[in-house]
C-alpha positions as CSV (number, residue, x, y, z in Angstrom):
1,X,27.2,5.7,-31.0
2,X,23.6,6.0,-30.6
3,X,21.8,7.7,-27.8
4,X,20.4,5.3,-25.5
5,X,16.6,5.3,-24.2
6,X,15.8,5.9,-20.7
7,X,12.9,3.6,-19.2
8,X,11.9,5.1,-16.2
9,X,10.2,3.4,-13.0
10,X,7.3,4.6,-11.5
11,X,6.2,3.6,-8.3
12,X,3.7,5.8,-6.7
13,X,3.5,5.5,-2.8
14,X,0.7,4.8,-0.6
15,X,-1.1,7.7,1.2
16,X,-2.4,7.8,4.8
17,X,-3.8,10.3,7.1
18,X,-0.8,8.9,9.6
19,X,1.7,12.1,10.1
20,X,3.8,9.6,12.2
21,X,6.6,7.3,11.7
22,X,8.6,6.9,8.5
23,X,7.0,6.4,5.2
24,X,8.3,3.1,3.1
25,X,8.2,2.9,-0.7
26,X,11.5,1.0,-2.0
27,X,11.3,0.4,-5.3
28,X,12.0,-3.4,-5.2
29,X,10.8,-4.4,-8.6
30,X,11.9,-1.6,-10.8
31,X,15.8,-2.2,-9.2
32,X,14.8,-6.0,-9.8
33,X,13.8,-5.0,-14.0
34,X,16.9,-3.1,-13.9
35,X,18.9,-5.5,-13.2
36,X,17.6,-7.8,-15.7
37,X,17.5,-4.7,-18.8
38,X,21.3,-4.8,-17.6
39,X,22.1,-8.4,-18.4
40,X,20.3,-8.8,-21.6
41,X,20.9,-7.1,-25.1
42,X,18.5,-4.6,-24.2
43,X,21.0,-3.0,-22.3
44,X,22.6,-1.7,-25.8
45,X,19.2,0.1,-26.2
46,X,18.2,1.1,-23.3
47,X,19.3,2.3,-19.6
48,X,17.2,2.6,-16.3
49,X,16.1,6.2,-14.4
50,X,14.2,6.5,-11.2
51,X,12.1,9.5,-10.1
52,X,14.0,11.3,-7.4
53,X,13.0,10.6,-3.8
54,X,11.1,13.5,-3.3
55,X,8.8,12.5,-6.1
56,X,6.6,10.6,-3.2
57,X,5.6,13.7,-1.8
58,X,4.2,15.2,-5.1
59,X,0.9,15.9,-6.2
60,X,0.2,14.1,-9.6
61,X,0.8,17.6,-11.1
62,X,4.3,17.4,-10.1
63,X,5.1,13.8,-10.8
64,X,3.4,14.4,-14.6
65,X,5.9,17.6,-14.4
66,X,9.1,15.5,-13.2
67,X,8.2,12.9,-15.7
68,X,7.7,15.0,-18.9
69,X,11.4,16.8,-17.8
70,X,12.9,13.1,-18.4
71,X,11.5,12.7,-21.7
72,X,11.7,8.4,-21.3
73,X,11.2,6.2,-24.7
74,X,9.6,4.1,-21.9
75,X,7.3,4.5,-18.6
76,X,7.5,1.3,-16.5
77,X,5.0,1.4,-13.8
78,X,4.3,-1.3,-10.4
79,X,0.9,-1.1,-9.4
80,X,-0.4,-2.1,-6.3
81,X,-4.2,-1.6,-4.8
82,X,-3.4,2.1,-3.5
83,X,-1.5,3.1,-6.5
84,X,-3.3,1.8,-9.6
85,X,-6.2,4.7,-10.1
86,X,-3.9,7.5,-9.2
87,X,-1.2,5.4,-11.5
88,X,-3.7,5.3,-14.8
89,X,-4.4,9.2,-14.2
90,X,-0.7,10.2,-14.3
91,X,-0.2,7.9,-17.5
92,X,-3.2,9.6,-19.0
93,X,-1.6,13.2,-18.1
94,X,2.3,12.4,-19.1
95,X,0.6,10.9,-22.7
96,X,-0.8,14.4,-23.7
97,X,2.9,15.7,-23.3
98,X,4.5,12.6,-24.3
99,X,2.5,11.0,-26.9
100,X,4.9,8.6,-28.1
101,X,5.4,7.3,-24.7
102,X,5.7,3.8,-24.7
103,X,4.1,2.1,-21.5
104,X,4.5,-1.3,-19.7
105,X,2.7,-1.8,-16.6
106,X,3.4,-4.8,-13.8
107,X,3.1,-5.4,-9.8
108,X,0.8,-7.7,-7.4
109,X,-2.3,-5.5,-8.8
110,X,-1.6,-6.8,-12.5
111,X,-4.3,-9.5,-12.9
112,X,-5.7,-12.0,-16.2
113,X,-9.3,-10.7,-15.3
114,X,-8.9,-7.4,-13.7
115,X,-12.0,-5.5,-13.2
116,X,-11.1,-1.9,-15.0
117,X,-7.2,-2.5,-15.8
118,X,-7.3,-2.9,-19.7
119,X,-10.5,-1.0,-20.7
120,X,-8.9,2.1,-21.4
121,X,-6.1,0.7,-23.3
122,X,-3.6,2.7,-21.3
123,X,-0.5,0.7,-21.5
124,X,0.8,-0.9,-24.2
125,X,2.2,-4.3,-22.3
126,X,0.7,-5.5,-18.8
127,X,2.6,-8.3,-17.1
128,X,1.0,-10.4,-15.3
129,X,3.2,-12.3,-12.3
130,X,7.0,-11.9,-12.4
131,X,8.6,-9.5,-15.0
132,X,12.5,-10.2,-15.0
133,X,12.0,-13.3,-17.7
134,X,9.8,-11.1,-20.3
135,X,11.4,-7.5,-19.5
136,X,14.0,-7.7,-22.1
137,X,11.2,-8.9,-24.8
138,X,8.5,-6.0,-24.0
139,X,11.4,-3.7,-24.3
140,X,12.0,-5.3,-27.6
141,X,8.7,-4.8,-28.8
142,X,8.2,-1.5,-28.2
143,X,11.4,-0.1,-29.8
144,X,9.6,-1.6,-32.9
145,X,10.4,-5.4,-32.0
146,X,7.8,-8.2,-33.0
147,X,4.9,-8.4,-29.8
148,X,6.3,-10.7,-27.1
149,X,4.6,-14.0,-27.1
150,X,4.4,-15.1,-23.6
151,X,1.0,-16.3,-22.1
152,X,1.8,-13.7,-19.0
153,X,2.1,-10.5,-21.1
154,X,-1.1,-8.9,-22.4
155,X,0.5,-6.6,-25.8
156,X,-2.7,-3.9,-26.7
157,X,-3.6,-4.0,-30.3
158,X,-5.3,-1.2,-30.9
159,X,-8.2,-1.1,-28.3
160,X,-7.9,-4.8,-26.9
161,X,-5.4,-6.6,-25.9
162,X,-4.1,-10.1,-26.8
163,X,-2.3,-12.6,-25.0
164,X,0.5,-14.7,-26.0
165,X,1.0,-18.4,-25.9
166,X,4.4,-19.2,-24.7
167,X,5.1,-19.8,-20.8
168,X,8.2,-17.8,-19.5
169,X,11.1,-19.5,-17.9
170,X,10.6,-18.8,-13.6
171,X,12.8,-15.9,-12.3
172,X,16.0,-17.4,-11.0
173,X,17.5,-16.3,-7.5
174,X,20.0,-13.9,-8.6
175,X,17.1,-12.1,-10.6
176,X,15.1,-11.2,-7.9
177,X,18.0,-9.9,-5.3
178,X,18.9,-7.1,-7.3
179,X,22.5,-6.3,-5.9
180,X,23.6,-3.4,-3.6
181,X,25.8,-0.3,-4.4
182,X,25.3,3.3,-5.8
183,X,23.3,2.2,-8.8
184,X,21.5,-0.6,-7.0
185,X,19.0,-1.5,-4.0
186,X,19.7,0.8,-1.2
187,X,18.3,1.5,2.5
188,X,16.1,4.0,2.2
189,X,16.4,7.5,4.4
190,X,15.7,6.2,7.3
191,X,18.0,3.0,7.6
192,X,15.2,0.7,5.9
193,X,16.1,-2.3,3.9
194,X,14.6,-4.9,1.9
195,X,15.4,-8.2,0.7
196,X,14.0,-11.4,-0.3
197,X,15.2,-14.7,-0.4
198,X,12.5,-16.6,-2.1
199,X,10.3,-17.0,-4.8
200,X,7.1,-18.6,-4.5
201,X,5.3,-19.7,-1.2
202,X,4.2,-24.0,-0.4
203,X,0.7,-22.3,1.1
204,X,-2.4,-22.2,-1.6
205,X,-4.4,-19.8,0.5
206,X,-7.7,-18.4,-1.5
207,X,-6.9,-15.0,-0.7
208,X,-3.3,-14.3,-2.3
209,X,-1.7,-15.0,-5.9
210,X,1.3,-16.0,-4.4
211,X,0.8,-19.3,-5.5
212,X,-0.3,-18.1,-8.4
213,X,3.1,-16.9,-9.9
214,X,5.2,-20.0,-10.2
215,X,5.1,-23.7,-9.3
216,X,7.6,-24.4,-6.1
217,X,9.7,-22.3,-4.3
218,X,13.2,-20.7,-6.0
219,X,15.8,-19.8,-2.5
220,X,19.0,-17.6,-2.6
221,X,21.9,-19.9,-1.4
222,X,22.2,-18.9,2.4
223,X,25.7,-17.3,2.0
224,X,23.9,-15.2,-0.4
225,X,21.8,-13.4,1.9
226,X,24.0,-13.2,4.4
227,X,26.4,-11.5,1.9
228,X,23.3,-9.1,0.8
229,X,22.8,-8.1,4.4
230,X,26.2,-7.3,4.9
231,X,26.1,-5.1,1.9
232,X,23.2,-3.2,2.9
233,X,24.4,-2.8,6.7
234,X,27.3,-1.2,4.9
235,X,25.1,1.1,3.0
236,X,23.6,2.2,6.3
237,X,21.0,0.0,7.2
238,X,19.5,-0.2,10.6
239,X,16.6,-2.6,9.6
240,X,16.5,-4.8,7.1
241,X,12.7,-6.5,6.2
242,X,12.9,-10.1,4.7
243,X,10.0,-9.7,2.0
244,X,9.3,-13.5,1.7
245,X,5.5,-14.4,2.3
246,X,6.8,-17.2,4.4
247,X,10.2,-16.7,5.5
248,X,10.8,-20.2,7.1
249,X,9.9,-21.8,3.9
250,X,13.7,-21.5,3.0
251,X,15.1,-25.0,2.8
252,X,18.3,-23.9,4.4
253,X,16.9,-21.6,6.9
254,X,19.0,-22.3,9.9
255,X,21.7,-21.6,7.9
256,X,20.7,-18.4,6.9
257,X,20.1,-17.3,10.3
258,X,23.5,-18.4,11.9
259,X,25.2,-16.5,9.5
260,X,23.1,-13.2,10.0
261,X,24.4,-13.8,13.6
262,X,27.4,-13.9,13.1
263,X,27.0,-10.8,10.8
264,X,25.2,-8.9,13.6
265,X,27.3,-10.0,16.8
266,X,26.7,-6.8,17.7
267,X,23.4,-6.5,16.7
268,X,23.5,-3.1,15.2
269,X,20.8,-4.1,12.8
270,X,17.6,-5.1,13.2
271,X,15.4,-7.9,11.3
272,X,11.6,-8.6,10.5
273,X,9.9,-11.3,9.1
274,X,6.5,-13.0,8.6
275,X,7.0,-16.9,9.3
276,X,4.2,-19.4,9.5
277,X,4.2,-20.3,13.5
278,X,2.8,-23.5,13.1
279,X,6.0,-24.8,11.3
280,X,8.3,-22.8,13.4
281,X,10.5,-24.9,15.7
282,X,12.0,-24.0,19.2
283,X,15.3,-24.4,17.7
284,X,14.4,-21.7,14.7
285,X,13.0,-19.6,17.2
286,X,16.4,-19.5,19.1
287,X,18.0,-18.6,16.3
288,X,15.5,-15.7,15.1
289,X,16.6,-14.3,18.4
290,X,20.5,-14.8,18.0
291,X,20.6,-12.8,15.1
292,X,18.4,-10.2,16.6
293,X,14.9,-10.6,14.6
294,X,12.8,-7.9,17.0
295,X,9.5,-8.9,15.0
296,X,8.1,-11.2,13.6
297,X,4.4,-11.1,11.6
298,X,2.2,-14.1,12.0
299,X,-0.7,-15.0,9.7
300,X,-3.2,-16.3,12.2
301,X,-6.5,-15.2,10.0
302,X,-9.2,-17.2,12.4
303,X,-9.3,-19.7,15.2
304,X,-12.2,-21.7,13.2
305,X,-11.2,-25.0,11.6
306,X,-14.1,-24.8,9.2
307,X,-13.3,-21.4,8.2
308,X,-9.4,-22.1,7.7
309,X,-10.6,-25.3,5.5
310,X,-12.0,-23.5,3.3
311,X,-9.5,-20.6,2.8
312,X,-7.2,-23.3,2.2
313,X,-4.8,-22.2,4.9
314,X,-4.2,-25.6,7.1
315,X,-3.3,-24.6,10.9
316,X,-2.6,-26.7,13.4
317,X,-3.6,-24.7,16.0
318,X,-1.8,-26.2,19.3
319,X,1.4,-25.9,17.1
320,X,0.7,-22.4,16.3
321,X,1.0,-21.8,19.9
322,X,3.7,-23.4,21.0
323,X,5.5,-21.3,18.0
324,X,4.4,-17.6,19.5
325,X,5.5,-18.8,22.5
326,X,8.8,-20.0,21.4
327,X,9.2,-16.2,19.9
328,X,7.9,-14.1,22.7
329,X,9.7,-16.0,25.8
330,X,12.8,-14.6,23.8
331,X,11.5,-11.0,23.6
332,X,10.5,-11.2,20.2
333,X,7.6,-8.9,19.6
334,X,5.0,-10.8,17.5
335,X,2.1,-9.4,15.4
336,X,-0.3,-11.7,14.8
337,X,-3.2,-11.2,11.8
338,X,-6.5,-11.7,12.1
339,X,-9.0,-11.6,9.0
340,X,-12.5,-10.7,8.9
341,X,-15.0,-11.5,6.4
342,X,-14.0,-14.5,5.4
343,X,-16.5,-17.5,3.9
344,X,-18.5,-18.6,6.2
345,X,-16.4,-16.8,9.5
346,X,-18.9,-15.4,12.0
347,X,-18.6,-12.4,14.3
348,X,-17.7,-14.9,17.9
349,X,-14.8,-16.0,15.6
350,X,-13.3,-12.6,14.6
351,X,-14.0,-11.9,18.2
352,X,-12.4,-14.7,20.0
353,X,-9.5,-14.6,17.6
354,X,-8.7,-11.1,18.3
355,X,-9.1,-12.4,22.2
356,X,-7.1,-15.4,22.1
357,X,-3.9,-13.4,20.2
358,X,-4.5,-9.8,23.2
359,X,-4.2,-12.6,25.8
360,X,-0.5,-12.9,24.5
361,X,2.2,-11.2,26.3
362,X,4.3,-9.6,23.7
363,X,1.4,-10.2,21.2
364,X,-0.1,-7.2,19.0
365,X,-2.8,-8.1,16.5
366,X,-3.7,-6.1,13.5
367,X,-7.6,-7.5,12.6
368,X,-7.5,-6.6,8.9
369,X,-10.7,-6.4,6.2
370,X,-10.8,-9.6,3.8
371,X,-9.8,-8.2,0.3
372,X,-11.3,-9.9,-2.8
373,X,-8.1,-8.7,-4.6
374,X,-7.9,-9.7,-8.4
375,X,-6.5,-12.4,-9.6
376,X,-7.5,-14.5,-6.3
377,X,-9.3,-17.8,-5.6
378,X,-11.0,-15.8,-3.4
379,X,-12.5,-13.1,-5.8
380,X,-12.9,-16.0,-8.4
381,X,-15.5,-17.7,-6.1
382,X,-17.2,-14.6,-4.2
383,X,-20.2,-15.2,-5.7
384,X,-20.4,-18.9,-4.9
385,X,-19.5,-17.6,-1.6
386,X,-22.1,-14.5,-1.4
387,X,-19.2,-12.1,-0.6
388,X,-19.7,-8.8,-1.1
389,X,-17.3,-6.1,-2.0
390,X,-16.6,-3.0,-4.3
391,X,-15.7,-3.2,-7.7
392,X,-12.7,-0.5,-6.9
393,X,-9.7,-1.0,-4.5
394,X,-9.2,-1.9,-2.2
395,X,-11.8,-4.4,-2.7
396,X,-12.3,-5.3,0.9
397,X,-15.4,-7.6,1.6
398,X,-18.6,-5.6,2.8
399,X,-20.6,-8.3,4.1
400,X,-20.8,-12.1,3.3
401,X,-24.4,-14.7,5.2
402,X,-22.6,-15.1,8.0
403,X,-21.5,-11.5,8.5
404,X,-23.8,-8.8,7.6
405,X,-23.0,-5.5,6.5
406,X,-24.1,-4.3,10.3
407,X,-22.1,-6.8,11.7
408,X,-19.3,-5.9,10.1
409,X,-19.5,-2.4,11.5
410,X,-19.9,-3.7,14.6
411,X,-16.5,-5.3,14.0
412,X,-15.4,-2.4,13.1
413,X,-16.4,0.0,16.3
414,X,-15.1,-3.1,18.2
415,X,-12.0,-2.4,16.9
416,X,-11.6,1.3,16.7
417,X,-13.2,1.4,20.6
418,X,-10.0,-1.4,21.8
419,X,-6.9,0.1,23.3
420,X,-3.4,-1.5,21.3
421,X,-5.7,-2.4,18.2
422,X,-4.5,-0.4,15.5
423,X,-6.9,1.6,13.1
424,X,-6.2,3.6,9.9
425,X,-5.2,6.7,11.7
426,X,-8.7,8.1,12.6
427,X,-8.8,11.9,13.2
428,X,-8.0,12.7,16.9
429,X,-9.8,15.5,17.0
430,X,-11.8,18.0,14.8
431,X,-12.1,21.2,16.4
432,X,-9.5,22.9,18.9
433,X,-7.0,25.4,19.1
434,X,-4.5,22.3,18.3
435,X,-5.3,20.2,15.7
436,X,-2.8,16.8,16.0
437,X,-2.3,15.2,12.4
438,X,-2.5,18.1,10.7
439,X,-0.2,17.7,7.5
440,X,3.6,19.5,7.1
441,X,2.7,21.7,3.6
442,X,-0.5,23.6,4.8
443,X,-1.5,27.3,3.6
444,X,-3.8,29.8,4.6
445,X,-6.2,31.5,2.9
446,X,-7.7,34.8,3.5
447,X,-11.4,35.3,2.8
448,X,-12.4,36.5,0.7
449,X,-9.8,37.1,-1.7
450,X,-9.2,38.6,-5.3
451,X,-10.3,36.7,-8.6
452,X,-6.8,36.5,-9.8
453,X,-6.0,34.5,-6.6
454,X,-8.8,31.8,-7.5
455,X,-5.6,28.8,-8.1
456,X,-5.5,26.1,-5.0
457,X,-1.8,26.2,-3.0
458,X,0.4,23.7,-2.6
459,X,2.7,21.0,-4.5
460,X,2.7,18.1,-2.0
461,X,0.3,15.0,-2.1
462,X,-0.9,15.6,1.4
463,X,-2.1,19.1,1.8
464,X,-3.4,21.3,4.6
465,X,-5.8,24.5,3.0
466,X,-6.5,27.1,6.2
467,X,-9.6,28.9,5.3
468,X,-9.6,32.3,7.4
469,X,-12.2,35.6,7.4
470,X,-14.3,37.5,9.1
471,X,-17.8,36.3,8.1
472,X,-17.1,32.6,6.4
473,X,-20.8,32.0,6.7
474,X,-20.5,34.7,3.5
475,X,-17.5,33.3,2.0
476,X,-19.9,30.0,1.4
477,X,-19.7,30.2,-2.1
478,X,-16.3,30.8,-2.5
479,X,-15.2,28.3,0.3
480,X,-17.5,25.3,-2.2
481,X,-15.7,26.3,-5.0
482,X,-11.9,25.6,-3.4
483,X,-13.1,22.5,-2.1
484,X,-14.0,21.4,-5.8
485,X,-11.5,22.9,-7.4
486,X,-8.9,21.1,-5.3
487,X,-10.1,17.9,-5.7
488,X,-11.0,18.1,-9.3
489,X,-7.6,19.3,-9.9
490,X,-5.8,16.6,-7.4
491,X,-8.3,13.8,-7.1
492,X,-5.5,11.1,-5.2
493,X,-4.2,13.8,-2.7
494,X,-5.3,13.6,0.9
495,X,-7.2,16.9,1.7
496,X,-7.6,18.5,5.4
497,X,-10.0,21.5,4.5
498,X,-9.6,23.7,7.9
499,X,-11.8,26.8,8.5
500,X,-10.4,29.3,11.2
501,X,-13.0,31.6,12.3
502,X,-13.2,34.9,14.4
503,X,-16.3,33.7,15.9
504,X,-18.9,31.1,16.0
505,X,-20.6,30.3,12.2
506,X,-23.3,28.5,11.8
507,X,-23.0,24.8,11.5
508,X,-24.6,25.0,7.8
509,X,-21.1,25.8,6.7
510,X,-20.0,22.6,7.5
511,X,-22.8,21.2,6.0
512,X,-22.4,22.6,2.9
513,X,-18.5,21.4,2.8
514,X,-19.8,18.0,3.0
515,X,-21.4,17.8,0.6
516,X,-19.5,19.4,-2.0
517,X,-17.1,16.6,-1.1
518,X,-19.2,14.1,-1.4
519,X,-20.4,15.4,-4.7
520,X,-16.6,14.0,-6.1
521,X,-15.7,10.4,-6.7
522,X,-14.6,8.6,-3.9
523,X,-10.3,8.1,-2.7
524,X,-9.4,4.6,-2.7
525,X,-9.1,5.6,1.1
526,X,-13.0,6.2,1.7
527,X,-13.1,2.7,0.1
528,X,-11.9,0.8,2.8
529,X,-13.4,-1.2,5.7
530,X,-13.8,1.9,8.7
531,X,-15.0,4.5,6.1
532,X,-16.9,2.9,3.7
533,X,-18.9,0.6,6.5
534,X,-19.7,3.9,8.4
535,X,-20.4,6.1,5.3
536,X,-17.5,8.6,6.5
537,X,-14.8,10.2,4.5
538,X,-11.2,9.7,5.3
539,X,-9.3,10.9,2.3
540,X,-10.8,14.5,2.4
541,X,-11.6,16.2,5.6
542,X,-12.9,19.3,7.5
543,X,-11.5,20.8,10.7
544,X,-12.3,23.8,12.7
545,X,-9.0,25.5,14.6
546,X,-9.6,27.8,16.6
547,X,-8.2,30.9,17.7
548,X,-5.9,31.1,20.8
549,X,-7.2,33.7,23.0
550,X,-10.3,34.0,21.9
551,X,-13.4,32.4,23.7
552,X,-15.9,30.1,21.9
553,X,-19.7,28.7,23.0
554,X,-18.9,25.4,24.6
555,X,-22.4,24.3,23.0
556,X,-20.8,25.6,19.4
557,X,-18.1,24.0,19.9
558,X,-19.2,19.8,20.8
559,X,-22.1,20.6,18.0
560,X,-19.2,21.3,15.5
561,X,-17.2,18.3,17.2
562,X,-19.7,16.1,16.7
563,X,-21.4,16.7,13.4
564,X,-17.8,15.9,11.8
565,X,-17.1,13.2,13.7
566,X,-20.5,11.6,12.4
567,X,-19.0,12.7,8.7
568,X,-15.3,11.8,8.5
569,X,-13.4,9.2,9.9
């Protein structure tokens, strides 16, 4: 019998400066693709691998490392906005090991008109929208198979790519649930669990595909999920996350949720949802409660008829009330979004928006950037719309005529300065003898130190490098040339650069730090709203600890304080 070939899933994880909390990165559409190689002849062929769990912690050295061990016939990678640069980089990597490699890339960030995706002619299939109908066929194809021909799967010919003609048949619902067990979808450590219970979403708002991906909404029957969530509360789930865009767009939704209260009599689990509030009767909201939904997520976006118009997101705003009332009079925490830079939205919206939802007992709002994300009404039509954004994720929109670039930042101070407003994990502090948020893998180094000890520490994709001497002042040089070679070598880790002295150094130190970072290309973090508005870095930082015991110039000390404040978020 022949040896079957191993596809493997890659799904990098987001990176944040928060040391907090647990860290969420359940590989939802690769156990989805498995579960469709494993119901079509492809299965004969092929079988599915996953990159351990500890994999999310790794630098792209050590993913390319754990990668080239497996030796797969085929690399399937998800891409999202905070993946897909660091995603094209390990590709590039793994291919001069594995140069027969064959690659198929999908996920939300996989667009018809993407703005860097298929220059390099890194993959040799990119799926655009869902990938359970066509997985079977790219798998096909690049086992020596004739080129799928489906009008959502780009196949690279040489240097270009070229489209097929045929429209795929619409995942079903028992494609997109894959099931639960040993070899299946799983909470993750720390009692997290996913599911979704529909495809599709009845809102055409200009700033998401969801629409995008199929006409009308495909539901899992309601005995279904409830049979799912039992599953996964018996693989040790706590909390289990409904991933449907709108989760009261299920046509048998009060069905659904008596069941899960029955399930959770006890209420041992936990549930979280986004629903659209406006819809959302007093009944429903009873029910959310019965089965013990603890939060709910609420698209709110602006308070400005003329602003919702033309997103394409119709609100009746009197309803939308009456709906987080309905949830929070029953202890239901509710976050509620608010958008900023959107067409024609000015800065007494934003503001009275964010207002309206802090008024709210039992309210939290997250005021999030507008992202012109590819493959989006939205990003379509920024021009006609004067919206102005970078080319490079995450895409979030810099200024538009009613909002200028200053105004934005003023949103953005607003929001950083506003206790309960959430930010992206901003650096507490910069100089003490405790440094909060430092990351867990750090390593000190001892200056200055022998030649043969020129390589940079560490494995992990958040990495602490404690600079210690004497007489750093001295050490400039050698301090410049760690910072470069640790980001040249590791571009998408998150880098805390921390210089311990003996004594007070001057503040050109610092200076020179700075801007040997800045010298590099910028994270995808230093790309978004806080950072990139203020011109500071977030993804690559400089702190000063200082030693306990030993006494440093209060004046050193706030000049120190303050000149990185100004230069890292």
């Amino acid at each position: 019998m022949n040896r079957k070939r191993t596809v493997l899933f890659l799904q990098l994880p987001a990176l944040d400066n928060d040391v907090g909390g647990p860290r969420e990165n359940i590989p939802l559409a690769g156990l989805c693709l498995r579960q469709a190689l494993e119901r079509s002849a492809e299965s004969r062929h092929f079988e599915a691998e996953f990159l351990p769990a500890g994999a999310d912690g790794l630098d792209n050295a050590g993913v390319v490392r754990l990668i080239a061990e497996r030796r797969p016939a085929v690399l399937a990678c998800t891409l999202y906005l905070w993946n897909v640069e660091r995603t094209l980089r390990v590709v590039a990597a793994v291919r001069k090991m594995l140069p027969d490699v064959g690659v198929a890339a999908g996920g939300p960030e996989a667009a018809f008109r993407h703005p860097f995706l298929y220059r390099s002619a890194w993959a040799n299939a990119i799926v655009v929208g869902e990938g359970e109908p066509v997985f079977a066929a790219v798998l096909r194809a690049l086992r020596g198979g004739p080129p799928p021909d489906f009008r959502t799967v780009a196949w690279r010919r040489g240097r270009r790519y070229a489209w097929g003609r045929r429209t795929p048949a619409p995942a079903g619902p028992r494609d997109f649930v894959p099931a639960t067990g040993p070899a299946g979808i799983n909470p993750d450590a720390n009692g997290l669990g996913y599911l979704e219970t529909t495809r599709g979403c009845p809102l055409r708002c200009t700033f998401c595909r969801y629409h995008h991906f199929r006409r009308g909404v495909a539901a899992l029957p309601p005995d279904e999920v409830v049979r799912r969530a039992r599953q996964l509360a018996e693989r040790g789930a706590k909390e289990i996350k409904f991933a449907d865009p709108t989760f009261n767009a299920h046509p048998r939704l009060a069905e659904i949720l008596l069941g899960l209260a029955r399930l959770n009599r006890r209420r041992r689990l936990k549930f979280f949802a986004e629903v659209r509030a406006d819809t959302l009767t007093d009944a429903q909201a009873a029910l959310l409660a019965a089965a013990n939904f603890t939060e709910i997520e609420i698209g709110l976006q602006s308070r400005d008829p003329a602003v919702l118009r033309t997103i394409r997101r119709p609100t009746d705003l009197a309803a939308l009330e009456r709906g987080v009332r309905a949830l929070t009079r029953r202890g239901i925490r509710v976050t509620l979004d608010v958008m900023y830079g959107l067409p024609h939205q000015r800065r007494r919206d934003v503001l009275a928006a964010v207002g309206w939802g802090r008024r709210r007992r039992g309210v939290r709002v997250q005021c999030l950037p507008t992202l012109l994300l590819p493959g989006t009404d939205l990003r379509e039509r920024a021009a006609e719309w004067g919206l102005v954004a970078p080319p490079r994720p995450p895409y979030g929109v810099l200024s538009t005529p009613a909002l200028s670039r200053d105004a934005m930042l003023r949103i953005e101070a607003f929001l950083s300065a506003t206790p309960g407003l959430p930010a992206d994990s901003p650096t507490a502090r910069f100089v003490g003898n405790v440094l909060p948020g430092l990351f867990a893998e750090r390593h000190a180094i001892v200056l200055p130190r022998a030649a043969d000890r020129a390589g940079v520490p560490g494995t992990a994709n958040r990495r602490t490098l404690v600079l210690r001497g004497s007489d750093l002042f001295a050490c400039r040089r050698e301090i410049r040339g760690i910072l470069r070679r640790a980001v040249h070598r590791e571009p998408d880790c998150l880098w805390q650069f921390v210089l311990c002295p003996e004594r007070e150094e001057p503040l050109d130190t610092l200076d020179l730090m700075l801007r040997e970072l800045r010298r590099a290309p910028a994270h995808w973090l230093d790309r978004s709203a806080g950072p990139c508005l203020s011109g500071r870095m977030a993804a690559r930082r400089i702190m000063v600890l200082l030693r306990r015991g030993q006494r440093y110039d209060r004046a050193w000390r706030r000049a120190a304080e303050s000149f990185l404040r100004r230069s890292f978020y």
